[in-house]
Each structure stands twice: as structure tokens, then as C-alpha cells.
C-alpha positions as a Markdown table, in Angstrom:
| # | Residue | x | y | z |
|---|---|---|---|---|
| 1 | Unk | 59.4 | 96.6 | 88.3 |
| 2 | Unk | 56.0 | 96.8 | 86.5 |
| 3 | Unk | 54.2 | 96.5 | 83.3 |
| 4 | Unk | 52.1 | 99.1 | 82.0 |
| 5 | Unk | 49.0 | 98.0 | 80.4 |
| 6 | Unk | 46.9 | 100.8 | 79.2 |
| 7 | Unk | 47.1 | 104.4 | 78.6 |
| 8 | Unk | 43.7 | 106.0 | 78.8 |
| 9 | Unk | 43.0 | 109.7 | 78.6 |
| 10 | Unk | 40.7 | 111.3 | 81.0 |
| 11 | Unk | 38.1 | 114.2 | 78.9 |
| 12 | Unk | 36.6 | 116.5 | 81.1 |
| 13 | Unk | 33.0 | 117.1 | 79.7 |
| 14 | Unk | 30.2 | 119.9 | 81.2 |
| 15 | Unk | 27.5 | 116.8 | 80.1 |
| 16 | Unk | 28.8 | 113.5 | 80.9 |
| 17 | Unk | 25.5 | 111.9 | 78.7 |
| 18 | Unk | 26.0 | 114.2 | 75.4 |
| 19 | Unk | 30.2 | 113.3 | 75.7 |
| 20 | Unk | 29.0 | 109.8 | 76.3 |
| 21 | Unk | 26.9 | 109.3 | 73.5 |
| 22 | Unk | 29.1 | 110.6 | 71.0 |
| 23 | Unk | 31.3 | 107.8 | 71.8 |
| 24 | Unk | 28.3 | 105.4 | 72.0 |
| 25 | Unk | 26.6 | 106.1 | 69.1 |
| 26 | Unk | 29.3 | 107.2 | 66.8 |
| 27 | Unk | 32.4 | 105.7 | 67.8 |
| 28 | Unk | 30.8 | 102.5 | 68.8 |
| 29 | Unk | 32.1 | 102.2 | 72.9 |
| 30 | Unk | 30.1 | 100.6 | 75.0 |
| 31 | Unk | 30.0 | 101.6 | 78.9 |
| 32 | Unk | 32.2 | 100.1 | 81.5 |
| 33 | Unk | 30.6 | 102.5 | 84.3 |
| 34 | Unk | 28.7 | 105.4 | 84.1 |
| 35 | Unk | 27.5 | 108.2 | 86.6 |
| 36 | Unk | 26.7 | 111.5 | 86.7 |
| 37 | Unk | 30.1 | 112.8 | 87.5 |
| 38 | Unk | 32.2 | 110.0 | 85.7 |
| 39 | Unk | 31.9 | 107.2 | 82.9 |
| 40 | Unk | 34.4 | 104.7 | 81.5 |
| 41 | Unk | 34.0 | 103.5 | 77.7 |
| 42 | Unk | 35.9 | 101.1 | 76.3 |
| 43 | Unk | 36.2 | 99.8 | 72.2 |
| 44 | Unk | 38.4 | 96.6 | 71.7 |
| 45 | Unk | 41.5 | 97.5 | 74.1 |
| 46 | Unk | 41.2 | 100.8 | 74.4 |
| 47 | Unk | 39.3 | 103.2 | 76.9 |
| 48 | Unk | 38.4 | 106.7 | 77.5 |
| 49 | Unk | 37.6 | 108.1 | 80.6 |
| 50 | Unk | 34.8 | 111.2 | 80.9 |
| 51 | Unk | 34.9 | 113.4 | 84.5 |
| 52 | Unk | 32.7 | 116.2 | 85.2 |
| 53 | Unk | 34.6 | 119.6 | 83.9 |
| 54 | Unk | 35.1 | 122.0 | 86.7 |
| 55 | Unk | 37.3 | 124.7 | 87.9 |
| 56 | Unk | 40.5 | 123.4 | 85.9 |
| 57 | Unk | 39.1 | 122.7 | 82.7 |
| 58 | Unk | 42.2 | 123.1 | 81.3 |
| 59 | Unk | 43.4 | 120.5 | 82.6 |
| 60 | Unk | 44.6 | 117.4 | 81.0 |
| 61 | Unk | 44.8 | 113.6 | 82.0 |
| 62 | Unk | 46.0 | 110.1 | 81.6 |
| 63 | Unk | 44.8 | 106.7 | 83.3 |
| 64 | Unk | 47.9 | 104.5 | 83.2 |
| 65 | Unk | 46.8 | 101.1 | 84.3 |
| 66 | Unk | 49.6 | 98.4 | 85.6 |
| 67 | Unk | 50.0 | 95.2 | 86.7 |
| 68 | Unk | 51.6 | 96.2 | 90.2 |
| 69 | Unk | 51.0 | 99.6 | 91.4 |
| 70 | Unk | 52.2 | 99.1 | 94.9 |
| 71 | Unk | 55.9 | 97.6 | 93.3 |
| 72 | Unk | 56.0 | 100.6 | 91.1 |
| 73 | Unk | 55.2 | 103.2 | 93.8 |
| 74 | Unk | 58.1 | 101.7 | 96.2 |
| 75 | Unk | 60.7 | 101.9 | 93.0 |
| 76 | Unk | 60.1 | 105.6 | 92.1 |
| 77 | Unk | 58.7 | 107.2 | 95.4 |
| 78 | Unk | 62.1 | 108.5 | 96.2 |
| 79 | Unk | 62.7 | 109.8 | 92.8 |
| 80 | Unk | 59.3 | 111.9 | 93.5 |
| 81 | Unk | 59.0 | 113.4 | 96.9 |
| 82 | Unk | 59.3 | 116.9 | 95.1 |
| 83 | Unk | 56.4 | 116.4 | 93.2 |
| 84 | Unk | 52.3 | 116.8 | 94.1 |
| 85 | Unk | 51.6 | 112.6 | 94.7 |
| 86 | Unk | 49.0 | 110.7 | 96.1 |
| 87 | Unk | 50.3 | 107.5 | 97.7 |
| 88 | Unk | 48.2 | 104.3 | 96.1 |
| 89 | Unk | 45.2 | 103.7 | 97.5 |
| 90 | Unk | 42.1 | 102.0 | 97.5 |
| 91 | Unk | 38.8 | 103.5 | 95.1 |
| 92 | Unk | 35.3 | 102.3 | 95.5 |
| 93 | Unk | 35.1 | 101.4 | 91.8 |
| 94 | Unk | 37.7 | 98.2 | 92.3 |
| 95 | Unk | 40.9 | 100.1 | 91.2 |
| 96 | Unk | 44.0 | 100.8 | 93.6 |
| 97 | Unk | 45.6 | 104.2 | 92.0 |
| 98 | Unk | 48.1 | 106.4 | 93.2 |
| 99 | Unk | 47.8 | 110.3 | 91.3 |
| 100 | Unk | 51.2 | 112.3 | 90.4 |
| 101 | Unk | 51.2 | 115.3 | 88.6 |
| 102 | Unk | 53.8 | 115.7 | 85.9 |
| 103 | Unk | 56.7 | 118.1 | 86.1 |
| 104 | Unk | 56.2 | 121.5 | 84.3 |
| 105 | Unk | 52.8 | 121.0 | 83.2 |
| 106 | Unk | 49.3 | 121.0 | 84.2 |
| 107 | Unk | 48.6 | 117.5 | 83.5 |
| 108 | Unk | 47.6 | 114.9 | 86.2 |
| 109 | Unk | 48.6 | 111.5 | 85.6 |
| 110 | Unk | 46.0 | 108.7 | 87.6 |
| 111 | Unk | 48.3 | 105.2 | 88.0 |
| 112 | Unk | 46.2 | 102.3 | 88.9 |
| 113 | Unk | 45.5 | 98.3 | 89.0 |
| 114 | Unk | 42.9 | 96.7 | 89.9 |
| 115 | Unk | 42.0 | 95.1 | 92.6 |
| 116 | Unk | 41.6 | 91.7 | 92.8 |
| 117 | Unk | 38.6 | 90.1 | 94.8 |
């Protein structure tokens, strides 16, 4: 159906440039993008994911990138209907996601590929 590639978690920070450069400077990331309200590091195959911390702070999440978001949605989007889901679409920053939040918890989970040009 798919293959899941990464699993990145998403930090909300209240200063996207002080959370940054801790994983600059100390960890050794370097900067796949970067704005004011959202930045994407990455070290060897791994990446971390910084969003501007607002009213849910408490809130965790997870960047699961595949290979074929649009086969995955069509095999599970009958097995969801009851959940909160976002259909894939298209984001300006080359990815194609779909957003489901996970059962029981307060955890939203950001599915995505991206998009070919």
C-alpha cells in the first residue's frame, strides 16, 4: 500500500531562532527551510520539525513522510471517517500531506510525500 520513510517530530517552540540554534550549533543540523513561524533541520536521515507554539502547546506531533500518500489515503479512509482528517493535499513548501489526529490523545499526526516537479 505504502512505505513509510521518515518519522519526524514536530517541537513547538515560542522562538523558532533560539530552538533553531540549539540544533545548529550544538547538535550539528543544518536548515532544510526556515521562517519565522516554521523551520525544518535535518542531521544524516533524520529531521526535526520547529512550529510556532500557540494556543495548544501541549500538543504533540509527528511528520510521517511516504512514498505514496494518495494510495495510503484511499486504503485507510474508510477505516477513519470517525476521526478529525484532513484529505491530502497540496502545501506550498513541495509536500502533498493529509493531517489525522490520533485516537485518544492529543497528538496530531502530519502524513506527506513530496511532490514531484
Amino acid at each position: 500500500m505504502y512505505k513509510a520513510l521518515f518519522l519526524s517530530p514536530m517541537i513547538p517552540s515560542f522562538h523558532i531562532g533560539e530552538t533553531s540554534d540549539f540544533f545548529k550549533s550544538i547538535l550539528g543540523f543544518s536548515s532544510v527551510i526556515h521562517t519565522d513561524a516554521y523551520a525544518v533541520y535535518q542531521k544524516d536521515n533524520l529531521t526535526i520539525h520547529l512550529l510556532r507554539a500557540g494556543e495548544n502547546i501541549g500538543e504533540m506531533e509527528f511528520y510521517l513522510e511516504v512514498d505514496n500518500v494518495d494510495a495510503l489515503w484511499t486504503a485507510i479512509k474508510d477505516k477513519i471517517n470517525h476521526l478529525k482528517v484532513k484529505e491530502p493535499f497540496d502545501r506550498d513548501y513541495g509536500m502533498r500531506e493529509m493531517h489525522i489526529v490520533i485516537p485518544k490523545t492529543n497528538t496530531l499526526l502530519f502524513i506527506g510525500q513530496a511532490i514531484k516537479s
